[in-house]
C-alpha positions in Angstrom: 129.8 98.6 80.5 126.6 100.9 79.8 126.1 103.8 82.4 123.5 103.6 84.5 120.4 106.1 83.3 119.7 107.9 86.1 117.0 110.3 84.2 115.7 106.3 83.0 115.5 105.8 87.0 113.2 108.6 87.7 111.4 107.9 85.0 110.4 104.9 86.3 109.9 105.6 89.6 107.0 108.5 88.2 105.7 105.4 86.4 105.1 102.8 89.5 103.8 105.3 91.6 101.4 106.2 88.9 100.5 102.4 88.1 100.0 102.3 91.9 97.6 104.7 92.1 96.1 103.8 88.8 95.7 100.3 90.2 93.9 101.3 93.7 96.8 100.1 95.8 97.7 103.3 96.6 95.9 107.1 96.5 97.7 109.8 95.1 96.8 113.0 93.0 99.0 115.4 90.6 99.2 118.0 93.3 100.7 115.3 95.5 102.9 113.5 92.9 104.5 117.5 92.4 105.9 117.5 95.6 108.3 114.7 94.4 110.0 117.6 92.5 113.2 117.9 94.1 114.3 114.7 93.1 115.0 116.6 89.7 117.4 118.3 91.3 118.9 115.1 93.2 119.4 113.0 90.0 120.5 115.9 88.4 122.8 116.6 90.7 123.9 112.5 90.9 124.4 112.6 87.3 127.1 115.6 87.5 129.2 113.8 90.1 129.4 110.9 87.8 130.1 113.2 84.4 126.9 112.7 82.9 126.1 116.3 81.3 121.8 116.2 80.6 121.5 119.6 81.2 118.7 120.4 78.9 116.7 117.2 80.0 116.9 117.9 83.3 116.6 122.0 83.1 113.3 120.9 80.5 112.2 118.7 83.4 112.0 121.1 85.9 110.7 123.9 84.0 107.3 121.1 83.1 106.9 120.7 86.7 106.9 124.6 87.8 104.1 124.8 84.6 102.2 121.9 85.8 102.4 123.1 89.5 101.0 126.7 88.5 98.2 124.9 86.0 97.1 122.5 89.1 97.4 125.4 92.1 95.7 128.2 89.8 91.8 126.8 90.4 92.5 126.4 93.8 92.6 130.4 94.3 89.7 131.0 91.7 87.2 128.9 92.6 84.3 131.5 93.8 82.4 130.1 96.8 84.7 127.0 97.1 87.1 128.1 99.1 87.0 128.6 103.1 88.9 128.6 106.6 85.6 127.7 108.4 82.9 125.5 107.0 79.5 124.8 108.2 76.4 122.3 108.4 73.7 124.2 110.7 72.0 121.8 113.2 68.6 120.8 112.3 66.3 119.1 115.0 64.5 117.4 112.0 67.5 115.2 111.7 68.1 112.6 114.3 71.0 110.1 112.2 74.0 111.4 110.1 75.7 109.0 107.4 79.0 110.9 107.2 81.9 110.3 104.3 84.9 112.6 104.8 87.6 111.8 102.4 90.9 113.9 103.0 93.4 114.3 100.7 96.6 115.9 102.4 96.7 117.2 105.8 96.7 116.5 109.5 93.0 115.6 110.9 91.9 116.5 114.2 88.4 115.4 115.4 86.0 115.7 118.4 82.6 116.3 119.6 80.9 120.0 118.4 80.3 122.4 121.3 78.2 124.7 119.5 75.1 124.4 117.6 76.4 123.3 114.3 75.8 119.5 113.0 78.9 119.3 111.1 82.2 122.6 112.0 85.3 122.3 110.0 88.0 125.0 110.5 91.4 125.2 109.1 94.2 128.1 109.5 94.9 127.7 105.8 92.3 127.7 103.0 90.2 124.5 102.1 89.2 123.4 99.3 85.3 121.8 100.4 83.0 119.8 98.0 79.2 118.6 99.5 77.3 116.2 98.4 74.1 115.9 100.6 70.8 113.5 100.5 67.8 113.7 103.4 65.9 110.4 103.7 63.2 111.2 106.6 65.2 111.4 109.8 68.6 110.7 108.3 71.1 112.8 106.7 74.1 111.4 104.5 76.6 113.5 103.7 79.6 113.3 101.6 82.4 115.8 102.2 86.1 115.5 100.0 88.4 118.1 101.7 91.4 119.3 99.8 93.9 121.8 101.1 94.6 124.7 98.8 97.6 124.0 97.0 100.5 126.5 95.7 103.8 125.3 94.7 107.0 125.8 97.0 104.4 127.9 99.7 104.0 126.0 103.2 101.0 126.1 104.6 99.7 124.7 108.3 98.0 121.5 107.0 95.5 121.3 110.1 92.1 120.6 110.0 89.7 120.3 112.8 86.3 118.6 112.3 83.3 119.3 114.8 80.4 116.6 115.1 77.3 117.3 117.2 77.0 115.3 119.7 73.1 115.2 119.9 72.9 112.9 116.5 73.3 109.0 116.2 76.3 108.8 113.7 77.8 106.2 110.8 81.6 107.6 110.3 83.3 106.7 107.3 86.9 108.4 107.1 89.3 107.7 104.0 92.6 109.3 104.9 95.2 110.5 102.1 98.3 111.4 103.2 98.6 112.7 106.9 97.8 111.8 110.7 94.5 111.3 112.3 93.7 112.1 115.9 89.9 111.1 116.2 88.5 112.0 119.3 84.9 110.3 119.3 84.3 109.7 122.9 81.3 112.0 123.2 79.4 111.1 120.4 76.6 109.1 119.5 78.9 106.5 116.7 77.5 103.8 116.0 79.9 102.8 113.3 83.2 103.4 112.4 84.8 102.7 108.8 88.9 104.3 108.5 90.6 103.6 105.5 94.1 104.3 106.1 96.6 106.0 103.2 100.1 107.0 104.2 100.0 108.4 108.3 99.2 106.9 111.7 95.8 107.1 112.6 94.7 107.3 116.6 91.1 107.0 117.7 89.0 107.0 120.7 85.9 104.7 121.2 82.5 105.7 122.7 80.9 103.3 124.5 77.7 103.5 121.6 80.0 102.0 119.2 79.3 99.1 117.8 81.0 98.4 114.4 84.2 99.0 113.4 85.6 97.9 110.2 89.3 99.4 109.7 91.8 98.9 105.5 95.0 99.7 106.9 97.5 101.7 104.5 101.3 102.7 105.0 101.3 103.9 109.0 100.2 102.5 112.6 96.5 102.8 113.4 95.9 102.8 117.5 92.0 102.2 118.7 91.1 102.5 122.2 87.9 101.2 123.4 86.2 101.7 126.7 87.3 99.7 129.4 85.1 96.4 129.9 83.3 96.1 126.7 84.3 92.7 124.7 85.1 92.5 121.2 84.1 90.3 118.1 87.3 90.5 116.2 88.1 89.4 112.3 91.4 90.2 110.8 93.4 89.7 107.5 97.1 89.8 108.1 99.2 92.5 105.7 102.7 93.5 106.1 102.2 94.7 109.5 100.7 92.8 112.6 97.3 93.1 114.5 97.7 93.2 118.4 95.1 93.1 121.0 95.6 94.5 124.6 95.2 91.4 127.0 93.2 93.4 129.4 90.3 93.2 126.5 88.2 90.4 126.6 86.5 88.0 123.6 82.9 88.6 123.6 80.9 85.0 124.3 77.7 85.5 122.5 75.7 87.7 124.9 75.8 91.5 126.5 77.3 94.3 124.9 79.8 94.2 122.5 81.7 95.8 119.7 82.2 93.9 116.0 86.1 95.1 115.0 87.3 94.0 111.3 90.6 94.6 110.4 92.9 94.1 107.6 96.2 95.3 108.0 98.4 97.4 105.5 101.9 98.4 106.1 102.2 98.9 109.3 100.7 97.9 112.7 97.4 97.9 114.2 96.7 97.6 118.0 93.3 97.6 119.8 93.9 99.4 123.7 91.3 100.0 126.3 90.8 103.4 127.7 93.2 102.8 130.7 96.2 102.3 128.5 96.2 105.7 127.9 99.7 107.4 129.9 
């Protein structure tokens, strides 16, 4: 009987997540398909214990992945005026609406109301990797922000990164999460709509009672919303792999009076929708 291949196995397993990703299902970049690298070492070490004896393919394996690793982290640290622990967007009375896109690659997101005088504070205890894309149309700024950590092989870093929003704006949120775990704080703020696309983490988010859209892809984690107590919902929902549950305390809006319009599609995981005195 033929031997199983395990250097055939990893193989393939490099190739579906890359058809994945290639096909939109799921999000993933070099620098995160490098930290698979240890399983070099664990079929390696799986074929040893069975007598297979691939040194050179698996000693040339690993050696490509060190190369790639230093090719892909190397920018990171020489990129002049791309790289920061605290980044800025000074408040401007002119502007009275922000559009905001944040798209995260890795990391652990925390995010609340500004208490200074900036529009837009990020901060991180490791360095950032920030790119901006801005556009001013009267009154309203949009503003497109991709935030990667800085990335150097077989170094841990603290992944956190907190992100400030002035509360004296009306605000559109749109949040696409890589890989990592959201805490968004928005009770405070003027949001008026809320998009999270979810990638591989849980995501938690508080309400504020200006909300009145949220539309919410879930990936490969649990996503918990709280809204504020007393204000009914217009809920849609596409079934996944995980399940959609709705507090019974919150009530199905009839038509009239306040309300807030929740879509949902679910991913891998589950989705619930709390009010505010859920919270232990």
């Amino acid at each position: 009987m033929k031997r199983i291949s395990f250097l055939a196995i990893f193989l393939i397993l490099v190739g579906i997540i890359l058809l994945l990703s290639e096909l939109g299902l799921i999000e993933i970049t070099w620098t995160d398909l490098l930290k698979f690298w240890p399983l070099i070492l664990v079929f390696w070490g799986i074929d040893i214990l069975i007598g297979e004896r691939r040194f050179f393919v698996w000693i040339a394996l690993l050696l490509l992945i060190l190369f790639l690793a230093l090719i892909f982290s190397f920018p990171y640290y020489h990129r002049p005026g791309r790289m920061y622990r605290d980044w800025r967007f000074p408040y401007d009375t002119n502007i009275k609406r922000l559009e905001l896109n944040v798209k995260c690659e890795m990391g652990k997101i925390f995010l609340a109301m500004n208490k200074n005088k900036d529009l837009v504070y990020i901060s991180s205890k490791g360095d950032l990797n920030i790119s901006e894309d801005k556009k001013i149309i009267g009154d309203t700024l949009n503003l497109d922000l991709k935030i990667k950590k800085s990335y150097f092989f077989l170094i841990e870093e603290d992944r956190s990164i907190n992100i400030f929003i002035s509360p004296d704006v009306n605000l559109d949120l749109t949040f696409q999460n890589g890989v990592g775990n959201y805490n968004l704080d928005l009770r405070g703020l003027k949001l008026e709509k809320l998009r999270l696309e979810g990638g591989v983490g849980n995501i938690l988010a508080y309400i504020p009672q200006t909300t009145e859209y949220i539309e919410i892809k879930g990936g490969i984690g649990n996503i918990d919303v709280y809204i504020p107590e007393g204000i009914p919902i217009d809920l849609k929902s596409k079934s996944g792999l995980g399940k959609v549950d709705i507090a019974s305390n919150i009530s199905k809006w009839q038509g009239e009076g306040k309300v807030i319009h929740i879509r949902l599609e679910a991913g891998i995981g589950n989705i619930n929708i709390k009010s505010y005195k859920d919270i232990i």
